[in-house]
LOROPA-227849 format. One record per residue (C-alpha): z, x, y negated; residue in one letter. Coordinates in steps of 0.02 Angstrom, whole numbers, plus 50000, padded with zeros to 5 digits. Layout:
BEGIN
ZXYA;...
***
This chain:
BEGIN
512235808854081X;511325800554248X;513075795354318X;513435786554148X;511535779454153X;511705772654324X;513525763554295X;512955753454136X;511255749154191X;511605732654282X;512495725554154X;510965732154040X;509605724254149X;510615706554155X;510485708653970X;508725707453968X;508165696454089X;507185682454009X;507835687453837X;509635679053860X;510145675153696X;512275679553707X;512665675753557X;512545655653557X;513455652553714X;514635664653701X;515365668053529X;516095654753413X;515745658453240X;514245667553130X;513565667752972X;512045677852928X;512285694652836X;511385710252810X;512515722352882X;513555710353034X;515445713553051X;516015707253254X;517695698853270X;518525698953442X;520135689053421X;520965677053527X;520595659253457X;521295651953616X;522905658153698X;522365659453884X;520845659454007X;520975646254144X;520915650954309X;520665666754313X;521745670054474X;520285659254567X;518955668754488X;517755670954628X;515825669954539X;515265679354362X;515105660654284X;515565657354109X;517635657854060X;518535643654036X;519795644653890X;521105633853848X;522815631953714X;522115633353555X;523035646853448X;523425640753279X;524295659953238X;522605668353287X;521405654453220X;522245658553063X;522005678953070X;520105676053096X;520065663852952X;520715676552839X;519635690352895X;518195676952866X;518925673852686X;518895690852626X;517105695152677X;516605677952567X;517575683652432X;517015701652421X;515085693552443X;515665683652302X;516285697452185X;514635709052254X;515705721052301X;514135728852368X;512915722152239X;511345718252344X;512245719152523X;512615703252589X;514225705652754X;513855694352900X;515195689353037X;514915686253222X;516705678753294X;516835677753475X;518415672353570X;519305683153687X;520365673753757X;521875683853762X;520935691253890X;520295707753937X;518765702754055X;518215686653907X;518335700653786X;517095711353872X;515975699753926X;515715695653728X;515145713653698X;513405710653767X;512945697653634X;513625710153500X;512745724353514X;511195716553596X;509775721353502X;508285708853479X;509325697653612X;509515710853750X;510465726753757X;509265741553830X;509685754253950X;509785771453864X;510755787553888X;510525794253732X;511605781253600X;511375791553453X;509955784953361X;510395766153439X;510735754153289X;511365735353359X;511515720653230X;513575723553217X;514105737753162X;515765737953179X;517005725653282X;518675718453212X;520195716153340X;520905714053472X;522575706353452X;523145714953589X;523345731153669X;522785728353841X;521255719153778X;521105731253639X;521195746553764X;519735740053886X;518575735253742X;518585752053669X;518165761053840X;516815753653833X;516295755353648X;516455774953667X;514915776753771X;514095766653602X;515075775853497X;515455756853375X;516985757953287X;518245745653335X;519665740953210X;521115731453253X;522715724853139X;523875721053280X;523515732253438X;525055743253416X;525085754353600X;525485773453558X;524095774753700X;522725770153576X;523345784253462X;522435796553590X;520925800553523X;520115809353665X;520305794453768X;520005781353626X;518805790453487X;518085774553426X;519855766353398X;520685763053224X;522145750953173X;522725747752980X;524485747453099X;525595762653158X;525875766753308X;527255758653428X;527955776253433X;528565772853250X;529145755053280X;530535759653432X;530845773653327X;531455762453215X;532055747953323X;533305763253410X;533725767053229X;534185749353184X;535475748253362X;536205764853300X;536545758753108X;537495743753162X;538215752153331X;537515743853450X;537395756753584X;537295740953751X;535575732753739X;534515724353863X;532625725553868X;531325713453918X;529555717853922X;527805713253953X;526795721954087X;525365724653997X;524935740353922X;525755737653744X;527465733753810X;527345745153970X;526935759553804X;528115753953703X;529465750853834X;529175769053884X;529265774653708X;530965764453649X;531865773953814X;531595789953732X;532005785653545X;533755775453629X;534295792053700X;533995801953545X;534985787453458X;536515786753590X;535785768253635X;535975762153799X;535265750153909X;536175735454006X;534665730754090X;532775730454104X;531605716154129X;529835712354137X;528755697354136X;526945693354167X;525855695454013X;524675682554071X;525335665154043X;524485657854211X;525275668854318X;525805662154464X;527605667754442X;527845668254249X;529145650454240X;530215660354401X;530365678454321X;530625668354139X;532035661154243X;532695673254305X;532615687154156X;533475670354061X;534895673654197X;534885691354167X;535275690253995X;536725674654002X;537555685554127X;537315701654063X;538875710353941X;537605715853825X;537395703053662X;535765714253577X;534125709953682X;532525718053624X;530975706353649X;529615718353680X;528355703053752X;527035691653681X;527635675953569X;527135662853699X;528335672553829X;529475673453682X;529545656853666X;529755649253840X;531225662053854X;531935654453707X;531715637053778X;532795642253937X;534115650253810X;534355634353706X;534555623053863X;536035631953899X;536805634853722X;536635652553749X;536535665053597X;536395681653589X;535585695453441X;533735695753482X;532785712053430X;530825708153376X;529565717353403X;527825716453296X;527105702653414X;528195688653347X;529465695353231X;528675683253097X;528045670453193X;528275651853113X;527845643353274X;529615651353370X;530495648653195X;530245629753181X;530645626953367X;531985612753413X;533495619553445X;533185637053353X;534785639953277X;535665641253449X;534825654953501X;535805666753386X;535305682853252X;533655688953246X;533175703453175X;531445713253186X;530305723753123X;528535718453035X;526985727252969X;526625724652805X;526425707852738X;525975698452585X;525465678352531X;523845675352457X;523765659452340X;521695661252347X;521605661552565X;523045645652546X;521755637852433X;520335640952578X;521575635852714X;521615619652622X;519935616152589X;519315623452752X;517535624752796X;516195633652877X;515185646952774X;513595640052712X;512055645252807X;513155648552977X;514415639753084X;516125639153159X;516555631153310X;518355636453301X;518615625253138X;517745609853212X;518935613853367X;520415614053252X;519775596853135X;519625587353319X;521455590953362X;521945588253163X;521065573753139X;520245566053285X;521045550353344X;521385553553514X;523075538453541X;522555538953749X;523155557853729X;525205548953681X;525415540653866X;526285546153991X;524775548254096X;523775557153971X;521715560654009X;521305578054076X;520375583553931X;521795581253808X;522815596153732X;524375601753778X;525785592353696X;526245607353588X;524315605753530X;524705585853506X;525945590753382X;524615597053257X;523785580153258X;524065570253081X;524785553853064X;523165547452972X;521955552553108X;521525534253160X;521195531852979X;519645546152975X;517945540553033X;517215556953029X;518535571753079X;517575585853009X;517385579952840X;519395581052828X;520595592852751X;522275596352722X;523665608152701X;524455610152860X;523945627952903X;524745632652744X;526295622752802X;526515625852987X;526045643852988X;526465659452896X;524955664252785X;525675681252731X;525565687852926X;523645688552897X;523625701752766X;523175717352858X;521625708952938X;521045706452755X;521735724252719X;520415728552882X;518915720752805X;519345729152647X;519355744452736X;517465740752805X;517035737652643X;517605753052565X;516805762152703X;515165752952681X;515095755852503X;515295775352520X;513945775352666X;512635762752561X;512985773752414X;513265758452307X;513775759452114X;514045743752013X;512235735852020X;511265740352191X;511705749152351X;510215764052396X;510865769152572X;510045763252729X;510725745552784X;510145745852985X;511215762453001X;511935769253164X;513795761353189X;514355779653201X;514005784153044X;515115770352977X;516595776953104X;516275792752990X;516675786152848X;517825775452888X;519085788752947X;519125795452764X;519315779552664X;520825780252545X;521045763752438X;522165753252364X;522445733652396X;523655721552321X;524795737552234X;525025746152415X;523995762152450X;522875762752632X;522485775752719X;522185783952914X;523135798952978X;522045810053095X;522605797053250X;521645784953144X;523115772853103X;523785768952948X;525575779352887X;526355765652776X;527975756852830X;528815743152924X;529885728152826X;531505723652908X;531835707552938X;533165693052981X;532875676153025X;533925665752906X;534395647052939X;533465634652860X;533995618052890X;533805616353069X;532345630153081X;532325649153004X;531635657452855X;531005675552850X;532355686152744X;531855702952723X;533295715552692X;532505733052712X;531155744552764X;530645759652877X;529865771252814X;528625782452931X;528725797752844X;530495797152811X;530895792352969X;532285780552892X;532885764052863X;533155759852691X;534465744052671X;534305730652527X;535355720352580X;536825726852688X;537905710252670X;537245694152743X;537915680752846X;537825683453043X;537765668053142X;538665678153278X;540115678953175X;539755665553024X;540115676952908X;539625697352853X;540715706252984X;539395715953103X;539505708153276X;539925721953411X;538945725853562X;539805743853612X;539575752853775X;541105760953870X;542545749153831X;544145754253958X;543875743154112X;545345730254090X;546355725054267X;545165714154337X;543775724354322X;542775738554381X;541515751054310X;539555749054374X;538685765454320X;536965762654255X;535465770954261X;535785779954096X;537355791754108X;538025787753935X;538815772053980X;539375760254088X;539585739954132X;541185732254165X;540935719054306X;542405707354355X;543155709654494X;542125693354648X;543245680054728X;544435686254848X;544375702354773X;545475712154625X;545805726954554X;547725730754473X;547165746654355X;546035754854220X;544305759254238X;544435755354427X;542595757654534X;542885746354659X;543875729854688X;545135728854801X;545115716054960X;546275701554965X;547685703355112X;547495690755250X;548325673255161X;548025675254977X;546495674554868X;546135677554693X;544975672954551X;543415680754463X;544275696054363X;546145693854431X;547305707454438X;548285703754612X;548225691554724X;549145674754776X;549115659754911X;548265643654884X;549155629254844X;548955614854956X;548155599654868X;548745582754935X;549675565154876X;551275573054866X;552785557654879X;553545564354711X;551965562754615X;551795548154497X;550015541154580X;550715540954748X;552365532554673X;551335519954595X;550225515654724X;551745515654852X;552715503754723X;551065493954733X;551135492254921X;553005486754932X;552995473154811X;551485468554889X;552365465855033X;553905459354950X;552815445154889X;552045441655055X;553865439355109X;554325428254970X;552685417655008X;553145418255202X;554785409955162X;554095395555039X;552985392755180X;554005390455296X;555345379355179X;553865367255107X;552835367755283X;553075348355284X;552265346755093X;550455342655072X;549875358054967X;550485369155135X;549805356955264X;548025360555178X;548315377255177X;548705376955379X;550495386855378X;550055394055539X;548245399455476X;549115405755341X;550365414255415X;549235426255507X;548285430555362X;549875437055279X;550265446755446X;548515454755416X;549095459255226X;550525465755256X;549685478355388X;548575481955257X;549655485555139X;550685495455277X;549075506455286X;549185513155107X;550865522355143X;550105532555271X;548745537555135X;550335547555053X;550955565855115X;550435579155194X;548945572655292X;548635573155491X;547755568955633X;548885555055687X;548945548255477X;547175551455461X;546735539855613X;548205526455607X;547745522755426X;545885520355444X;546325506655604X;547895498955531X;546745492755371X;545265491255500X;546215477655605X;547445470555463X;546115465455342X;544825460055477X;546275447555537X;546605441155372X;544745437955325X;544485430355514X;545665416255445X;544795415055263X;543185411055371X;544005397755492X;544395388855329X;543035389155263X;542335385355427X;543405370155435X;542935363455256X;541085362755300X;541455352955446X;542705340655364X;541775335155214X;539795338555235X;538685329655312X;537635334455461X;536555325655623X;537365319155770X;536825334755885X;537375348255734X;539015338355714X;539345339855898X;538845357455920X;539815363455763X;541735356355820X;541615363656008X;541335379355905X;542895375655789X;544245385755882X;545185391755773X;546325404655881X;544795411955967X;543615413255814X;545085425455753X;545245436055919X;543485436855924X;543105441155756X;544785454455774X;544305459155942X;542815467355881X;543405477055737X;544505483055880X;543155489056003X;542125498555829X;543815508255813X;543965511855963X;542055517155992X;542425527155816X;543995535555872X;543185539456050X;541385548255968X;541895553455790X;543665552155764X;544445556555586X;545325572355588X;546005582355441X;544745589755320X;543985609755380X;543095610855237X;543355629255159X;544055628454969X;542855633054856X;542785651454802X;543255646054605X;544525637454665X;546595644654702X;547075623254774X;546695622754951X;546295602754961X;547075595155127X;546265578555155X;545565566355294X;543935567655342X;543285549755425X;542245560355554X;540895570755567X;539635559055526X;540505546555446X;539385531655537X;541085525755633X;541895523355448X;540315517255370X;539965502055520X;541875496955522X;541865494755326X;540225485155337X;540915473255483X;542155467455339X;540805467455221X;539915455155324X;541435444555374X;541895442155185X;540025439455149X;539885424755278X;541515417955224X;540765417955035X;539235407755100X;540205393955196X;541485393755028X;539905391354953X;538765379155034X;540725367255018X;541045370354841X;540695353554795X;542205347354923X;543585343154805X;544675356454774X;546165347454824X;545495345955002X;544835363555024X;545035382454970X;543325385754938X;543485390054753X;544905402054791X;543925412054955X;542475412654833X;543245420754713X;544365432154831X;542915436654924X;541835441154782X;543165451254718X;543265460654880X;541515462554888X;541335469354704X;542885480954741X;542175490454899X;540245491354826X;541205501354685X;542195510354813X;540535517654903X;539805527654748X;541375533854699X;541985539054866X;540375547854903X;540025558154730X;542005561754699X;542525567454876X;544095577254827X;544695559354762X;544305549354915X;546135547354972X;546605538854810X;545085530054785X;545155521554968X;547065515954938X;546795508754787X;545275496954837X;546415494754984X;547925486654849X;546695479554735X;545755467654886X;547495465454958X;548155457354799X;546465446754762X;546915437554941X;548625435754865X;548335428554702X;546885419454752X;547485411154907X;549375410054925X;550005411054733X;549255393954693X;550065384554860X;551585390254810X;551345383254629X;551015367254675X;552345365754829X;553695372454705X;553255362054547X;552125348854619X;549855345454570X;549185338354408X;547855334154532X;546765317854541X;547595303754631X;546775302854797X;545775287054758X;545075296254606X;544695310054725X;543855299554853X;542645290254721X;542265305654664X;541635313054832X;540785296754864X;539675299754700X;539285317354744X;538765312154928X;537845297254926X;537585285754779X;537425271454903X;539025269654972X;540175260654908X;542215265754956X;543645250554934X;545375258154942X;546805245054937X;548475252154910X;549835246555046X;551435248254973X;552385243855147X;551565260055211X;550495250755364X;549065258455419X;547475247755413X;546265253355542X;544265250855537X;543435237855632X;542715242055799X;540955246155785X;540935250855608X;539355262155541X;539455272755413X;538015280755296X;539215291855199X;539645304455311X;540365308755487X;542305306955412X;543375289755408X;544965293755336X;546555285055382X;548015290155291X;549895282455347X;551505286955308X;552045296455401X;550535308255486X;549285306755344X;547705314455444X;545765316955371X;544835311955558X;543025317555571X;542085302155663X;540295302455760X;539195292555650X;538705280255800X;540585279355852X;542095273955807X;543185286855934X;543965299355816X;543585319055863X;544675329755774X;545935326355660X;546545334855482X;547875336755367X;547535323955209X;549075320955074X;549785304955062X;550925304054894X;550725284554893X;550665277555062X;548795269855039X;547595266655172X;545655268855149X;544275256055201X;542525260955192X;541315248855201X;539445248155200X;538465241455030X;536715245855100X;536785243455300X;537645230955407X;539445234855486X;
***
């Protein structure tokens, strides 16, 4: 009796000290009474930071739970209303509600205000005579937390009472002599869960449990009830029963893999609701559904029934304690306050998130004191209405949870009271027995109460839980949530399961056939046997990639030969099949048909060059210009056929340099016309003017600008040529894909597509800063338009080519055809038009005044018409303040001739039409000539 002195006396002496008073600080709820009933139930779901715990401060809890809130509500109801109906005539019950948590450590730390006496709890080593304010404690919800608090309520010997805590453990009354529960023991419930599997065959289950002491029991307990019931298991899995575990969202993961790849459809949930319902969450995100087996923690729990997504999860059936709806505790739910003369924290908790108008908590950066956003659901669309939160009620409880789930903790009260009244020796006006009695005495008499509540009959078997029965359940679909069906019973005694309703719709099958979940189906071909840990079965696994097995009930797969592969689950072998742009295959055919009369047309457009080379449309165009661009085309389109066949080294690389150097020679030209609109028709200084023609060379701006595309192919064939494709086939896969690969980094390919990038983008700005030249003098609208389209076609090209790499072949040729064909139909299409069936254009005096108005709106242009076809020239000397051009147009060589603004000595000459034999004298409104 020294030993057990000496371990409790610190925690006596804190007690003490200064005359700490535990019960403001710590618990939640009281109201005075003359005989004080404790509540230890979890009003919040979790403690935070408990992993860091390094100093004995004060807990931190957070996650309010609505489920539990509710239980100690109705425990609080039914000691009103039997106060109400003097039950005890002249007894008044008191409640002291402290939180636990969830947690084993919060719930101990609240026994110290309980059973303090005169605000400190005394060293003694003698309990017997010791007589603390509560005499008996309600709870805990569960097991583990129920298991540590009643260690250390044996040395006081105060009865503790719980209507949840379910562990066979507890059932050891050596170990636990203080412990009752108006519950039987798990040992009945996976009695009856085994039972259930075996009525409806289901002999291949998985298991997933909590490691905490009620499903580590229970777990334990269901192995020995499957084997008695020919049930066996597919797998085993356990998760973290604390929800801030470090690795809870990995192993809920991972036991969510488990199940999706496991054969076995039946899963038995032997884990807290909370775990329950994250699994769930990982379930529905993948449209998986399987039968789900409930245990007692959440087989009726509304908050997993009304999740999103619910009715893909699949049949649920479980098993649940007694339960019954009370229209007088709705009434209280809905009309919820504190009892008068005491106070409850938890409901001014619960009226804050109900009604409290919190709109900062709705951002996406919400404040760190606000809820979780499960919590945020609770909150009512009126609550920015409410000036005072607590003053507001509702019916929500009654909505959002179920009601009925709270009956046995009004059952447990009733049980106190029953026990109270035999111990007070009360009859129906006054109560004579002692009311500051020793909490043992009341453990006395509460092992021997026998009553009856709401038509069922209560009692406690020598293990000091109740023998009544479990209701089986299914989770109906409601709408888009579930409803609690229940369809039969198990009956403790009996030891059966008693059916009400046998026929009702599975959603496994959508209608009454009984899905199947058997155990030692014949191992097709394809598949092998994997012996489990229990004897009386065994998993079929199919056969991996590259493996396969050609027989029955096989137990190992079979290697591939050398040359073949196979399939998940196939029964022989075979080669690949080589993936390519085979010529007989209708994309290849179109895209080579593309290419041909691509080049067909170039052809055509070569010869109506060549016949109309003397015409004005083609002398604009520059034949010879022109003529290398389509000798740039038609390498490009040259390119695409090597895109077709059977792909190698030699293709791979000739393909990439013929489009490299054929469409970097076309655009080349695009830019020297451009190049030589700017310089025609706008104006610039003397020194700019000068600079800009020695820079017009037209021959070696192309080998320059085609020179260097040369040296970046050769620099990319050199470093990081393309070669054909290593790239293993994917294991799913039976097409071996045989395809180019631009290199090993790909930087060669990416710099020679952006050199053409950036040649088409600098021809687009020079189009651009000339689009106001007259159309019928320049191109600019057309290399615009061609370029743009290039431009548009190859930023496509880059996505597509990167995120679908097994279509890059196809993908490349076709923005290939597609750029090859803008330069066609922008460029060449419309000379031919007008050489063949002549321009609707402007006259070119119409032309001319129009440029004059868009360049200068002082200068004034006089063009006489000379029908005889002689050429007038300008008058030595002449200035001009419209631009750097005079034009002189004769019969015969019609010419555009750029002139030096301070001189009259012609620089360059270019093509202008002259339909009508005119000559053009410009003359000076504003300045002297």
């Amino acid at each position: 009796m020294q030993i057990l002195c000496s371990l409790f006396s610190a925690l006596m002496i804190l007690s003490s000290v200064d005359g700490c008073d535990f019960a403001e600080p710590i618990c939640g709820a009281e109201a005075p009474g003359d005989v004080i009933i404790g509540m230890m139930l979890p009003s919040h779901r979790k403690v935070t930071g408990l992993q860091e715990r390094i100093r004995p401060g004060n807990f931190q809890c957070s996650d309010f739970d609505l489920q539990s809130f509710m239980r100690s509500l109705a425990a609080i109801h039914e000691i009103e209303k039997i106060n109400a109906a003097g039950f005890l005539p002249g007894v008044r019950l008191g409640y002291l509600l402290c939180d636990t948590c969830s947690s084993a450590s919060k719930a101990l730390q609240n026994v110290g205000p309980m059973l303090a006496v005169n605000s400190s709890l005394d060293v003694e080593c003698d309990y017997t005579d010791y007589r603390p304010r509560v005499k008996i404690i309600l709870g805990a919800v569960y097991s583990e937390v129920t298991i540590a608090v009643a260690r250390l309520l044996n040395v006081y010997m105060v009865p503790l009472l719980s209507s949840t805590s379910s562990s066979p453990e507890l059932s050891d009354k050596t170990r636990y002599p203080v412990f009752m529960r108006t519950v039987p023991s798990d040992k009945h419930q996976t009695k009856a869960l085994a039972k259930i599997m075996h009525y409806y065959r289901w002999n291949w289950v998985g298991v997933v449990y909590g490691d905490d002491e009620y499903g580590r029991a229970a777990f334990q307990s269901f192995l020995g009830a499957a084997e008695e019931n020919s049930v066996c298991l597919a797998f085993q899995e356990v998760l973290p029963h604390y929800l801030d575990h470090s690795e809870s969202n990995q192993r809920i993961k991972q036991v969510a893999q488990q199940i999706r790849s496991s054969t076995a459809h039946v899963v038995l949930l032997i884990i807290r609701e909370e775990l329950v319902k994250a699994l769930f969450k990982e379930m529905i995100s993948t449209n998986t559904s399987r039968i789900w087996i409930a245990s007692d923690a959440w087989s009726r729990s509304m908050t997993l029934a009304q999740m999103v997504g619910i009715n893909k999860v699949g049949d649920i059936l479980g098993f649940t304690f007694v339960s019954h709806k009370s229209e007088s505790f709705d009434n209280y739910l809905k009309n919820l306050t504190a009892t008068p003369g005491g106070y409850n924290r938890f409901i001014e908790e619960y009226k804050n998130l109900r009604f409290n108008c919190t709109p900062e908590c709705s951002s996406n950066k919400p404040p760190s004191y606000c809820p979780p956003p499960d919590l945020l659901e609770i909150k009512s669309g009126n609550a920015c209405n409410f000036t005072d939160p607590q003053e507001q009620t509702d019916d929500y409880l009654v909505k959002a949870l179920d009601t009925s789930d709270a009956f046995l903790h009004k059952v447990a009260v009733q049980a106190v009271a029953h026990a109270l009244k035999k111990l007070l020796k009360c009859n129906s006006s006054s109560c004579s027995g002692e009311i500051d009695f020793q909490p043992w005495k009341l453990l006395q008499e509460l092992k021997n109460v026998n009553f009856e509540y709401d038509n069922h009959n209560f009692y406690f078997d020598e293990y000091g839980d109740f023998v009544n029965f479990y209701d089986l359940i299914t989770w109906k679909k409601d709408g888009d949530h579930r409803s609690f069906l229940r369809i039969g019973k198990y009956s403790v005694l009996n030891k059966e399961i008693e059916l009400d309703i046998k026929n009702f719709t599975w959603l496994s099958t959508g209608n009454t056939t009984i899905p199947q979940c058997r155990c030692s189906t014949p191992c097709a071909p394809g598949w092998v046997k994997t012996i489990l840990n229990v004897s009386c079965c065994y998993n079929c696994t199919l056969c991996a990639e590259g493996t396969y097995s050609d027989d029955y009930d096989l137990h190992i797969c079979k290697k591939c030969p050398n040359g073949t592969w196979s399939l998940k689950g196939w029964t022989q072998c075979k080669p690949r099949l080589e993936s390519y742009m085979r010529w007989s295959d209708p994309h290849p055919i179109a895209m080579m048909a593309a290419a041909g009369f691509g080049t067909l047309l170039l052809i055509v457009i070569f010869i109506i060059f060549l016949v109309y080379r003397k015409s004005s449309p083609m002398k604009r165009a520059e034949v010879r210009l022109s003529c290398v661009m389509m000798a740039g085309l038609s390498v490009s389109f040259a390119s695409v056929i090597c895109f077709m066949g059977k792909p190698n080294v030699h293709l791979c690389r000739a393909r990439q340099v013929m489009y490299a150097m054929g469409f970097t020679l076309c655009v080349s030209c695009i830019i020297v016309k451009a190049f030589r609109t700017i310089l025609a028709f706008l104006p610039f200084g003397q020194l700019t003017n000068q600079g800009l023609h020695k820079l017009y060379r037209p021959p070696l701006i192309v080998i320059v600008i085609t020179s260097l595309q040369g040296i970046i192919c050769l620099l990319w064939l050199i470093f990081d040529s393309p070669d054909i494709d290593d790239t293993p086939p994917s294991p799913q896969s039976m097409m071996k894909l045989l395809q180019c690969s631009e290199g090993a980094t790909y930087i060669g390919f990416g710099i020679m597509l952006s050199y053409i990038a950036l040649l088409a983008f600098v021809g687009f700005l020079l189009a651009v800063k000339g689009r106001k030249v007259p159309q019928e003098f320049s191109e600019t609208g057309y290399i615009i338009f061609s370029m743009l389209m290039y431009l548009f076609v190859w930023v496509c090209f880059v996505p597509v080519y990167i995120t679908n790499s097994e279509q890059g072949t196809s993908v490349q040729a076709s923005a290939i055809l597609v750029s090859s064909y803008g330069i066609i139909f922008c460029h060449f299409l419309p000379k031919c038009h007008e050489a063949l069936w002549g321009s609707n254009t402007d006259t070119l005096e119409k032309i001319l005044r129009r440029w004059r108005v868009f360049s200068s709106p002082n200068v004034d242009l006089e063009t006489d018409i000379d029908i005889s076809g002689n050429t007038t020239h300008p008058k030595k000397n002449e200035r001009f303040s419209i631009s750097s051009t005079t034009t002189e147009l004769g019969e015969d060589s019609p010419v555009l001739v750029p002139v030096d603004m301070s001189m009259s000595k012609p620089i360059h000459a270019y093509h202008l039409p002259n339909r009508l034999g005119t000559k053009l004298i410009q003359r000076c409104r504003s300045v002297s000539c």
